[in-house]
Residue, then its C-alpha position, 0 to 999 in steps of 0.5 A: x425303517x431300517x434306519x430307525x431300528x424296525x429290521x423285522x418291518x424292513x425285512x419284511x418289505x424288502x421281501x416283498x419287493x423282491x418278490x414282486x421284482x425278482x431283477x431289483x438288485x438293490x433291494x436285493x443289497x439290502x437284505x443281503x446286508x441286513x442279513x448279514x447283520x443278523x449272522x445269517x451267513x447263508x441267507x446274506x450270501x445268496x442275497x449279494x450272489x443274486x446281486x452279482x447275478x443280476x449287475x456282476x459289476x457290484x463291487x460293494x456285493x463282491x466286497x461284502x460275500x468276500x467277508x461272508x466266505x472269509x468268515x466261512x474260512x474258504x479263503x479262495x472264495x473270499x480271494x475271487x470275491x475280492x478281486x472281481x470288486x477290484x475289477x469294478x472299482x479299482x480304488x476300493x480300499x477295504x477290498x485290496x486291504x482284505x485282498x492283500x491281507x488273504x494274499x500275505x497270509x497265504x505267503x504270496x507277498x509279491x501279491x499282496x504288495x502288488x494289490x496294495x500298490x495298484x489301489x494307490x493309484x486310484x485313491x489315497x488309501x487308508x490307515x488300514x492299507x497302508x498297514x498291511x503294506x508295511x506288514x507285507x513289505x517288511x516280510x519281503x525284506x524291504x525295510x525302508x519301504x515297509x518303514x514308509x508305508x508304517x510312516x504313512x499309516x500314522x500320517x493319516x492316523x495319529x492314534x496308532x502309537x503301535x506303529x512307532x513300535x513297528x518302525x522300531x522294530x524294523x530299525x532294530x532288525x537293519x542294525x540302526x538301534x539310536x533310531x529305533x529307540x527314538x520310535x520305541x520312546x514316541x510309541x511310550x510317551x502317546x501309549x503309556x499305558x500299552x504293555x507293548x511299547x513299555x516292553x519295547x522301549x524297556x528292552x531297548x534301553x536294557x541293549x542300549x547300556x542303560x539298565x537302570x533306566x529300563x527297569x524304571x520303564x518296566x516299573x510303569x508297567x504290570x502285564x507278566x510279561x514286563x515282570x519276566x522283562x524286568x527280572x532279567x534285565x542284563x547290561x550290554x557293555x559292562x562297565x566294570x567287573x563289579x558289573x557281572x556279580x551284581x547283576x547275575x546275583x540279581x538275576x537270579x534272585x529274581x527269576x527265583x521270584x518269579x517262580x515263587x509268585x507262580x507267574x502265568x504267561x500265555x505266548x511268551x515269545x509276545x509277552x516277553x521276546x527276550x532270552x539270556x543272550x548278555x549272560x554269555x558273555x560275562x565268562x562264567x558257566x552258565x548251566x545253572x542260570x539258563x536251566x532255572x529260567x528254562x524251568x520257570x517258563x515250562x511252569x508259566x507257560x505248559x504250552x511251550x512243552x507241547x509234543x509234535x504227534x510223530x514224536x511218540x510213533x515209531x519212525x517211518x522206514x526211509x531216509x532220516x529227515x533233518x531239519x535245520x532251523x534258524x532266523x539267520x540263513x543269510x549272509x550272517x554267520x549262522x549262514x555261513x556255517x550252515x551252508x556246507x553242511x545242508x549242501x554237503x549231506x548224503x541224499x541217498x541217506x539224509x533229507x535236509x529241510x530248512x526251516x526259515x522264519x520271515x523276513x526272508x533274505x535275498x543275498x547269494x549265502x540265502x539263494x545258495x541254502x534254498x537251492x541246496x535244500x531239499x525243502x523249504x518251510x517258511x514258518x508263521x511267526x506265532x508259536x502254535x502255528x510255528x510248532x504245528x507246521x514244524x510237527x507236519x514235517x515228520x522230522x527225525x531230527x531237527x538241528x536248532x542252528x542258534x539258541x539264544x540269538x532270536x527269542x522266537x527260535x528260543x520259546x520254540x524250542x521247548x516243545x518236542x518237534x522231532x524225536x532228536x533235538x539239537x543245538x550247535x554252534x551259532x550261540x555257544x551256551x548250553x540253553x537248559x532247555x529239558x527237551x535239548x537233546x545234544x548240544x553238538x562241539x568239536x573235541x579241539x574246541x572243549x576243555x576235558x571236563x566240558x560236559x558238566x557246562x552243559x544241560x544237553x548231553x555233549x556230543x563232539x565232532x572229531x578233528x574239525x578245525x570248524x564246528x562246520x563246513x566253512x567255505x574259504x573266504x576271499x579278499x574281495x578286490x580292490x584293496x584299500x589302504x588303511x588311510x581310506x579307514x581314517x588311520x594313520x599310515x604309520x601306525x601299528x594298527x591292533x584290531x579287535x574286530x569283535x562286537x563291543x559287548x564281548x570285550x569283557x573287563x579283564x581284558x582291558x589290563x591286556x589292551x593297556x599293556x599292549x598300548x603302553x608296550x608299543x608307542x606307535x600302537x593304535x587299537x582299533x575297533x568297530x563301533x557297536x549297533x548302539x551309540x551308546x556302547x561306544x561312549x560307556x566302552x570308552x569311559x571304562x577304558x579311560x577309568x582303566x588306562x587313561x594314559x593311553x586311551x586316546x589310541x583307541x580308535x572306533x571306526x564305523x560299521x562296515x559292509x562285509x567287503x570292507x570288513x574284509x579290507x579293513x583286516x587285510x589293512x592292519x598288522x595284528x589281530x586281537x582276540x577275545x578272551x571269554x567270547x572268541x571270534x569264530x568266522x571273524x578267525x576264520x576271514x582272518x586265517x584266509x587272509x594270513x592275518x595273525x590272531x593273538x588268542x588266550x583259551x578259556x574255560x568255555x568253549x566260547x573262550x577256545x574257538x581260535x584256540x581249537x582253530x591253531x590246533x587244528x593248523x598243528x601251529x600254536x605259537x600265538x596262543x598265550x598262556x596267561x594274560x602277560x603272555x597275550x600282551x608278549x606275543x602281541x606286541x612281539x608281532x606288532x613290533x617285529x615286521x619279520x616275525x609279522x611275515x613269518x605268521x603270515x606265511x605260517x598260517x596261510x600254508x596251514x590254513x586250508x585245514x580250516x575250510x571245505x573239510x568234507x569231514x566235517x559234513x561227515x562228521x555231522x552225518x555221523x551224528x545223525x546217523x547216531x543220534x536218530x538211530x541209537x542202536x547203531 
């Protein structure tokens, strides 16, 4: 009867059944099911509790009274619920897949991980399994098993193009962006349609250098947030000078656009995940653009504007509660100039909680901001959850490590979280967000007219040759000779360490003139995440200096030791003009290495520069470009003079590092900031 659709006359007989056989479990089943068909939560929750009574190893009863409690929102019981069916049948593939989803969201991904892998071996698992196995792995850190696991999934589900999304991303995040474009193009050619992998791939071939092809990607799709996409769109690498008028003429002309159509977003950090990261390194101030697309996001989305509570209350009596957040507190440099701060501040005075978002990092830098905490809060990556959990805290200030590095930090920061906000120094742009408080620098580091560049108000540290507490960096033995890089032994080798997309146009006319000036001169450089930034680098240089462009070399990425040894390897160190090097300097000086540097009007443009007045030594800071090309080819070509700045700069480097100033400094700012009456 319940097959042909007659549930009243089914019901009625199961009733009757088990009126006359109270111990008939199955009939029991039955009705626990057609009662839950119906929504009668209650009712199909006694039904499966009586067959559980009756046989306790029912694992389909377990199974489906964990959904009913789920759907209840008491997550233990469903948890219990599903492990007790576990336990009678150890291939249950809908329960572990429930289980393990119920664990990860309760932050027990070890868990979680371990109920996906023991169902494994006791059947083939599904789609589904296999899905949340990625999910979990890829928050536990485990990239390439989480890729497996995603790979998986689409082997026994084809239709998934989301997951080629999915693995993009992960490739994306561990830096293999030629690989993670090929799953963004898969996910498009099976989905075009899908909003998601048109923003993925888009965004992918905007960082991979080909604008113009991302923008023919966004054109097929509608969704607002492609729109957002589509109107920022930013190159990469430039490919001439020409490159940043027209696109920030078009930038904002586009922007403005969207304001006027009166564009409507809902999250965001979903729809859109972008910020203006490439516009800071096109050397021009950046005020005017960062606020007006700030502006038009308040508008699109007023949810962003949310107001944490505790933020209209008078502060709590006790010790001033800072927050330090940011995706990047690993072995990362917003790790690195975290660290001493969070683990130097006054616990008579100062409470620090650091706020991290998944995947977390397991590396010593990682380990070392955990231990140094006094709390940890592991945030969801959904931006109301995010907030709320955020508001919990109570914070009085919350000191934003990085804005414009990570999307979800970026659209987070536009709600009022603590009752000072700030932001410092890992992405050196103001951010025009309205509820920023401070923008925190060092009085060496900025120009004396700074503040107009800035939407926060200016706050400067006195005195650091830091914008934090650094700890000394060491050459990690044994040393390698420059012939284990691939370069030759015989050379000058100038090495621009820097990521590609800060070697800004002008700056070629300097690198042609140190070429030409020194004909035994190799400039080395590192290869970019993308293969493409090399190519595009490499055709701008040849349009450039053709006479002397087959001395560049590109070497591949390093690992963070020999990242190290390959500075020690070589003769000179180039210096960004516009977008400086800041821990790259900072490795640099502890190792005595010379860093030829030209400041800028930015403070971006001044970190090296703010770092030899620090050391009171000056002589490698150039006045002009010509000036740059002198003192570099003057070192390079002069073993003596080489020596000399060695011996210099490692006597007066230890003016750098573990200044306990600077955490006193930082203090000083709190202490300021939260409590403006002192």
């Amino acid at each position: 009867m319940l097959q042909r659709g007659q549930t009243a006359a089914g019901m009625a007989l199961l009733e009757k059944i088990v009126a006359a056989d109270a111990r008939n479990f199955e009939a029991w089943f039955l009705l626990g099911a057609v009662e839950h068909r119906g929504k009668r939560l209650d009712a199909a929750a006694h039904a499966y509790e009586t067959v559980i009574a009756l046989n306790p190893r029912h694992a389909d009863a377990c199974y489906f009274l964990g959904n009913i409690r789920g759907e209840q929102g008491d997550k233990n019981a469903a948890m219990r619920c599903y492990g007790a069916a576990l336990e009678s049948r150890p291939g249950f593939v809908e329960a572990a897949r429930n289980l393990g989803a119920l664990l990860h969201e309760a932050g027990r991904l070890g868990d979680a991980v371990a109920c996906y892998r023991r169902v494994l071996e006791h059947s083939a698992g599904s789609a589904d399994l296999y899905l949340n196995l990625g999910n979990a792995l890829r928050d536990t850190g485990a990239h390439d098993e989480a890729i497996a696991a995603y790979r998986e999934a689409l082997r026994l589900d084809p239709r998934r193009p989301e997951l080629h999304g999915a693995i993009g991303d992960l490739y994306d995040e561990t830096g293999r962006a030629d690989a993670a474009l090929a799953e963004y193009r898969l996910g498009f050619a099976a989905a075009p349609d899908s909003p998601a992998a048109c923003r993925s791939l888009g965004a992918a071939l905007a960082e991979d250098g080909q604008p113009e092809q991302a923008l023919a990607t966004y054109a097929r799709g509608s969704a607002p947030g492609i729109r957002v996409l589509a109107a920022t769109v930013l190159p990469a690498i430039l490919r001439g000078a020409d490159d940043i008028a027209r696109w920030r003429s078009r930038y904002a002309a586009e922007v403005r656009r969207l304001s006027d159509a009166r564009v409507t977003l809902s999250d965001p950090a979903r729809e859109v995940g972008s910020t203006y990261f490439f516009l800071s390194y096109h050397g021009l101030p950046n005020r005017e653009l960062n606020t007006q697309l700030a502006d038009f996001y308040g508008r699109a989305c007023p949810s962003l504007l949310w107001t944490a509570p505790h933020c209209e209350r008078a502060r709590k009596p006790g010790r001033t509660r800072v927050g330090f957040i940011s995706r990047f507190m690993h072995n990362h440099s917003i790790g690195k100039l975290a660290r001493g701060v969070i683990a130097g501040l006054s616990r008579e005075e100062f409470e620090a909680i650091t706020v991290l978002m998944p995947p977390l990092r397991d590396d010593e830098i990682a380990r070392a901001i955990r231990a140094a905490s006094d709390r940890v809060v592991v945030l969801p990556l959904e931006l109301d959850g995010a907030r709320r959990a955020i508001a919990e805290l109570d914070l009085d200030v919350l000191f934003y490590e990085d804005i414009g590095m990570d999307p979800f930090t970026y659209f987070l920061a536009f709600a009022r979280l603590a009752r000072v906000q700030c932001v410092g120094f890992g992405h050196p742009d103001t951010t025009g967000i309205a509820n920023m408080d401070y923008w925190i620098s060092n009085d060496l580091f900025e120009p004396a007219d700074a503040a107009k560049d800035y939407s926060e108000q200016l706050f400067l540290l006195h005195d650091l040759g830091t914008t934090a507490y650094y700890y000394r960096p060491q050459l990690v033995p044994p040393a390698k000779r420059r012939q284990d890089f691939g370069l030759p032994g015989d050379a000058t080798l100038y090495l621009c360490p820097q990521t590609l997309f800060k070697l800004h146009p002008q700056f070629d006319a300097v690198l042609a003139g140190i070429l030409r000036g020194d004909p035994r001169a190799r400039l080395v450089l590192i290869e970019g995440a993308a293969e493409n930034w090399r190519r595009i680098l490499a055709a701008r240089f040849e349009r450039a200096f053709a006479d002397v462009a087959a001395r560049v070399v590109f070497l591949p990425q390093q690992s963070m030791a020999d990242f190290t040894r390959l500075i020690a390897a070589c003769d000179v160190m180039l210096d960004t003009p516009h977008f400086n090097g800041a821990t790259t300097s900072l490795e640099a000086f502890a190792l005595g290495m010379p860093v030829v540097t030209l400041p800028t009007a930015l403070q971006r443009g001044r970190h090296t520069t703010g770092m030899y007045r620090k050391m009171q030594w000056t002589p490698l800071v150039a006045r002009d470009a010509d000036d740059y090309v002198r003192i570099a080819l003057a070192l390079g070509k002069e073993p003596d003079r080489r020596e000399q700045a060695r011996r210099e700069i490692l006597a007066r480097s230890d003016a750098l590092f573990e200044d306990r100033r600077a955490v006193r400094e930082f203090e000083r700012f709190f202490r300021e900031s939260a409590d403006p009456r002192r």
